[in-house]
C-alpha distance (Angstrom), angle and dihedral (degrees) to the residues before:
residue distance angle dihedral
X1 . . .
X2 3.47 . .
X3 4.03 120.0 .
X4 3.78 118.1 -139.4
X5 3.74 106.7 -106.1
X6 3.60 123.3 -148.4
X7 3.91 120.9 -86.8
X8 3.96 101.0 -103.5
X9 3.77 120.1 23.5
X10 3.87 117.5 -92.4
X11 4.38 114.5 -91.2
X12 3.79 95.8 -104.5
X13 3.69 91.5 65.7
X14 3.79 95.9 57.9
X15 3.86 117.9 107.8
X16 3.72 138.6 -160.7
X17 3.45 117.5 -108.1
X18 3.47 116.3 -105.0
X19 4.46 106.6 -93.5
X20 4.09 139.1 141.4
X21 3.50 138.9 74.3
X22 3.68 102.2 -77.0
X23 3.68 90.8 50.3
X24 3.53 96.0 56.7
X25 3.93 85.3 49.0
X26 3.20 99.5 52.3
X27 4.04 89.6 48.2
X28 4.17 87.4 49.2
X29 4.00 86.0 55.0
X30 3.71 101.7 48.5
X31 3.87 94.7 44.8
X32 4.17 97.8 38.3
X33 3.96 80.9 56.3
X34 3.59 101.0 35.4
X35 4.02 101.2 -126.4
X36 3.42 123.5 142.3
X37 4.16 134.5 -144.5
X38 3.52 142.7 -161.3
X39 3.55 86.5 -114.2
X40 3.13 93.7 76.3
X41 3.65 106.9 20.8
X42 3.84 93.2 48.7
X43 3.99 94.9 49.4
X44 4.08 86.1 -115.0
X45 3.83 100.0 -154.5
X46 4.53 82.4 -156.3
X47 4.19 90.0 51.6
X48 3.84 82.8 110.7
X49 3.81 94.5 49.4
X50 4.24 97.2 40.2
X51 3.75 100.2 47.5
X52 4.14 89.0 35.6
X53 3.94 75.5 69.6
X54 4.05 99.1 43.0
X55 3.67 95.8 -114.8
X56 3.99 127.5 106.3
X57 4.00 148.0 150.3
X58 3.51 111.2 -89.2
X59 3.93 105.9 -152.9
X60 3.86 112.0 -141.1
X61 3.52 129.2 -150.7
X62 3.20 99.3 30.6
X63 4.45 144.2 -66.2
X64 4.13 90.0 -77.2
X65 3.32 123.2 78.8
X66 4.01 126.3 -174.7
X67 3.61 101.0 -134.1
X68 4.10 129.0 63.4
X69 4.19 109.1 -144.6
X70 3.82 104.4 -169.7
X71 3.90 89.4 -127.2
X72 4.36 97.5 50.3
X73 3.43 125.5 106.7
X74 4.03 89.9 -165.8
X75 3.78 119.0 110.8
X76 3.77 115.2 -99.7
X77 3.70 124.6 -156.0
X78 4.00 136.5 79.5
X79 3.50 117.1 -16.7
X80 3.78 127.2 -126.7
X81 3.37 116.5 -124.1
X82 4.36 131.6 -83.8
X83 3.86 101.7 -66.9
X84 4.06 90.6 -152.4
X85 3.85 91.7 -169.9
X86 3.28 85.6 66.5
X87 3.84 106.7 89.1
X88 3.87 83.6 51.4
X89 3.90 91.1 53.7
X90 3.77 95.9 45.5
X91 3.72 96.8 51.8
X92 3.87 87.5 39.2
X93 3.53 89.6 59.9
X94 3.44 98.9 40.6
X95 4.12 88.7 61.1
X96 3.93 92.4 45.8
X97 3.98 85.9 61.2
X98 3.68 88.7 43.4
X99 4.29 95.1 -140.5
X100 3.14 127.9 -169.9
X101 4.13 94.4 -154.0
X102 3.69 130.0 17.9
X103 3.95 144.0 -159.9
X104 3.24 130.0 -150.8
X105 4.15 118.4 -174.9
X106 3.96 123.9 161.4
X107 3.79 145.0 -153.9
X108 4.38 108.6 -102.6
X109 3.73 104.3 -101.5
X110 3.56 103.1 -166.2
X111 3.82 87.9 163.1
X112 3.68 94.2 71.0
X113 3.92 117.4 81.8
X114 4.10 95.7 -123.1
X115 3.93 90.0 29.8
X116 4.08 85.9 -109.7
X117 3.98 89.3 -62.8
X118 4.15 83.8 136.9
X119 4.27 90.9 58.1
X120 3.92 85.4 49.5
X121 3.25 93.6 56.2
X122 3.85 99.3 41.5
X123 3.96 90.5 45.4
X124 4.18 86.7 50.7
X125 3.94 84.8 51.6
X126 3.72 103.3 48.6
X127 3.57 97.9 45.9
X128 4.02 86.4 58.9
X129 3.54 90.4 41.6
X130 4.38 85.6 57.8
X131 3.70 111.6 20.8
X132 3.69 106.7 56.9
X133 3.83 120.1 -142.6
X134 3.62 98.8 7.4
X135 3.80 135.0 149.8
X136 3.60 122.2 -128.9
X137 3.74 133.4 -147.7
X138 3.63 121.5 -169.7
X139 4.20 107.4 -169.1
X140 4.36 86.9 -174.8
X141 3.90 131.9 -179.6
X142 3.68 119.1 -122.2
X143 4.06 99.7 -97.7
X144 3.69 87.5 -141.4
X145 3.80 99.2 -57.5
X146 3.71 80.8 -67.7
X147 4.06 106.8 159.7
X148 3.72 100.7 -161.2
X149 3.96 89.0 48.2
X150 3.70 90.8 53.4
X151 4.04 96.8 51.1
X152 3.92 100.0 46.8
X153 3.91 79.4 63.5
X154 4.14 90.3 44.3
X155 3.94 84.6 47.5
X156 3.93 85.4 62.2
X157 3.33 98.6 62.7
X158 3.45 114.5 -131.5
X159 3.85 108.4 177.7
X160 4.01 84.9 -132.2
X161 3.35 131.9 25.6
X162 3.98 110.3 176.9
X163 4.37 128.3 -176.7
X164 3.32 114.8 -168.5
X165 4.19 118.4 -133.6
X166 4.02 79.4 -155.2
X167 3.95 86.2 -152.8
X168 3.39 144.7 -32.7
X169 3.74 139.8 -20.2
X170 4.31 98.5 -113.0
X171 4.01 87.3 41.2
X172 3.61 100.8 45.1
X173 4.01 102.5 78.5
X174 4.06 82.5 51.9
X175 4.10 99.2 59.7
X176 3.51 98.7 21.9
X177 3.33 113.2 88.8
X178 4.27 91.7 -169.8
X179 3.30 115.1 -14.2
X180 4.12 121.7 101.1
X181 3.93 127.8 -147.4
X182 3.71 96.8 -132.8
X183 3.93 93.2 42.0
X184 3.95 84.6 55.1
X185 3.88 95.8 52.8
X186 4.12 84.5 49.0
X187 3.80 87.4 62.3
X188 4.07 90.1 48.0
X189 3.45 90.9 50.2
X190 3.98 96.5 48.8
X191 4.30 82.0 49.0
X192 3.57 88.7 56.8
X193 4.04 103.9 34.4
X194 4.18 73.1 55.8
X195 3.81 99.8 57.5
X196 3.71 93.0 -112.8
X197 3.80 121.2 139.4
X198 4.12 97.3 -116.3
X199 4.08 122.0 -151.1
X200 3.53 133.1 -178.3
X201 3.30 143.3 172.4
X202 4.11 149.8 -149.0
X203 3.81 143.6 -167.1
X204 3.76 116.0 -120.9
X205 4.22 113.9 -157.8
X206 3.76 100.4 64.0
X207 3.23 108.7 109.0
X208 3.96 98.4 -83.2
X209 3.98 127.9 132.4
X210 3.87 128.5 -115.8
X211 3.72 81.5 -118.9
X212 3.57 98.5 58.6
X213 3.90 88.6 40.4
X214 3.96 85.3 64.2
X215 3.59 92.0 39.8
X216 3.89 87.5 62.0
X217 3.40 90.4 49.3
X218 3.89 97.9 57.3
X219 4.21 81.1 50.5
X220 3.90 93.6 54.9
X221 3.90 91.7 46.6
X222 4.13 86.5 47.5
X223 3.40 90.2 65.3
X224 3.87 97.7 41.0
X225 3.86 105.0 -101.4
X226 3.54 120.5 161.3
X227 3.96 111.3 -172.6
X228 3.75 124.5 54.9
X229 3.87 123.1 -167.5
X230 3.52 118.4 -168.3
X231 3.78 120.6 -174.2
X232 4.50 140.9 174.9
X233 3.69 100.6 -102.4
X234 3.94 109.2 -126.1
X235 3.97 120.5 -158.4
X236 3.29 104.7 -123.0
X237 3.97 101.7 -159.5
X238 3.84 125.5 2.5
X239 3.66 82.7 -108.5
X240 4.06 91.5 61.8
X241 4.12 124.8 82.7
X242 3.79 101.8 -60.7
X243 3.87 112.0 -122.3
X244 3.71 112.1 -103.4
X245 3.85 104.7 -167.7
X246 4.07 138.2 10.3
X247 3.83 97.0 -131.6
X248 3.90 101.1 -150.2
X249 3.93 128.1 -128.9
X250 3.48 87.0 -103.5
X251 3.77 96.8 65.6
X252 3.65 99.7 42.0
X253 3.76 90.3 54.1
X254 3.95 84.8 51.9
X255 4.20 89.4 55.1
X256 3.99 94.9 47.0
X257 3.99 86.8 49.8
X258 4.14 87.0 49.3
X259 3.96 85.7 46.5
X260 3.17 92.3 55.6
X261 3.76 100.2 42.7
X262 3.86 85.4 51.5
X263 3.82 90.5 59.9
X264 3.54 104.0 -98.1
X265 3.90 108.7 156.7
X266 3.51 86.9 -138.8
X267 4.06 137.4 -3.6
X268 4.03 124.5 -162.1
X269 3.76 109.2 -160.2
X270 3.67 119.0 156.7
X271 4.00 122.6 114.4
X272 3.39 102.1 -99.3
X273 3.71 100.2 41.0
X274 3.72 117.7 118.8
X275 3.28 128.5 -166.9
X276 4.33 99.4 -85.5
X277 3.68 87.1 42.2
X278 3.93 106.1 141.0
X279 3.85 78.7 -9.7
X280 4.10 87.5 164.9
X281 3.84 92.6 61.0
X282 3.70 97.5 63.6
X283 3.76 102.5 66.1
């Protein structure tokens, strides 16, 4: 049942708004080459922050994804089709701004036959190919479960690929729309069994217990994965999930410290973090 939240939202989940030079670079980059990111397209309460410091998440495949998760800001409907400049674009960019680190995420495309595994990989390749000495995160969907999908983007080598459980196992068949918890482990597990350094991350706010919270935890470090982000889910809309708790500062603080304990390598867990927060720390 949902609680009755207070009025305005609590201090620590008040933002900057988004100013500075390298912000407004950043911005002139993605819209002269007409890329998109989940900065943008996910309503990123740390936009300001990331592009402040010239980095951000390009989003692949396009702004249209073909599934509709309760908790996702992103626009669901029919997708246009495979932009195969793209790749060149991305890793174009990606030299212009001259980062260190990048991350790539993408829309689902459930309408294409490999679930766009093939424009993961290509993207992962030409941004070696042009940006010398950069490290690579790949924050993918879950192409169906599909195995062979998943490894042609291992095979590229990104130096981090991270899924994200989004939250726990009793809430997950209520906010997302597709995806399944135990499917989502499988594609941890293949990171791992790979030698890749595996991430994921969840939403905290739902309606879930500390206990269950931990419980997840023990299932990501089952399958091998290394980097936990934990994050204040924010309703999007008034037609998204409504927001059934504030977790404090407090709290958070307690779950990185459990992370940690657990054997995470390293564990994000503030309100606003999402999960590329500090993204270029974790390799």
């Amino acid at each position: 049942m949902t609680q009755i939240l207070p009025k305005n939202k609590p201090s620590w989940l008040k933002s900057r708004l988004p100013a500075g030079e390298s912000y407004l670079t950043v911005k002139k980059i993605v819209e002269e080459n007409k890329l998109h990111t989940i900065c943008s397209s996910g309503k990123c309460p740390n936009l300001g922050e990331c592009w402040g410091r010239g980095t951000a998440t390009f989003m692949i495949l396009g702004e249209i994804c073909t599934r509709s998760c309760r908790f996702c800001a992103t626009q669901t409907g029919k997708p246009l089709p495979v932009d195969i400049g793209e790749p060149i674009r991305v890793a174009d960019s990606v030299k212009l701004m001259k980062l260190k680190h990048v991350v790539l995420t993408s829309v689902d495309r459930d309408d294409l036959p490999d679930g766009g595994a093939s424009v993961w990989a290509m993207t992962i390749r030409e941004i070696r190919k042009t940006c010398q000495g950069i490290t690579i995160e790949a924050l993918i969907p879950d192409f169906n479960g599909n195995r062979e999908n998943l490894q042609s983007v291992i095979e590229a080598r990104p130096e981090i690929i991270s899924h994200n459980l989004e939250t726990v196992k009793r809430i997950t068949p209520l906010i997302r729309s597709k995806a399944n918890y135990f499917m989502s482990l499988g594609i941890l597990e293949q990171l791992s069994a790979n030698g890749i350094i595996s991430k994921s991350g969840i939403m905290v706010g739902l309606g879930e217990t500390a206990e269950e919270v931990l419980a997840l935890m023990d299932d990501l470090r089952r399958v091998g994965c290394s980097i936990l982000t934990i994050g204040q889910y924010l309703q999007p809309t008034k037609n998204h999930y409504p927001v059934q708790e504030y977790i404090s500062p407090g709290q958070f603080l307690k779950y990185r410290d459990i992370g940690l304990k657990k054997g995470f390598t390293c564990v994000e867990s503030q309100p606003l973090v999402r999960s590329s927060y500090h993204a270029e720390k974790h390799v």
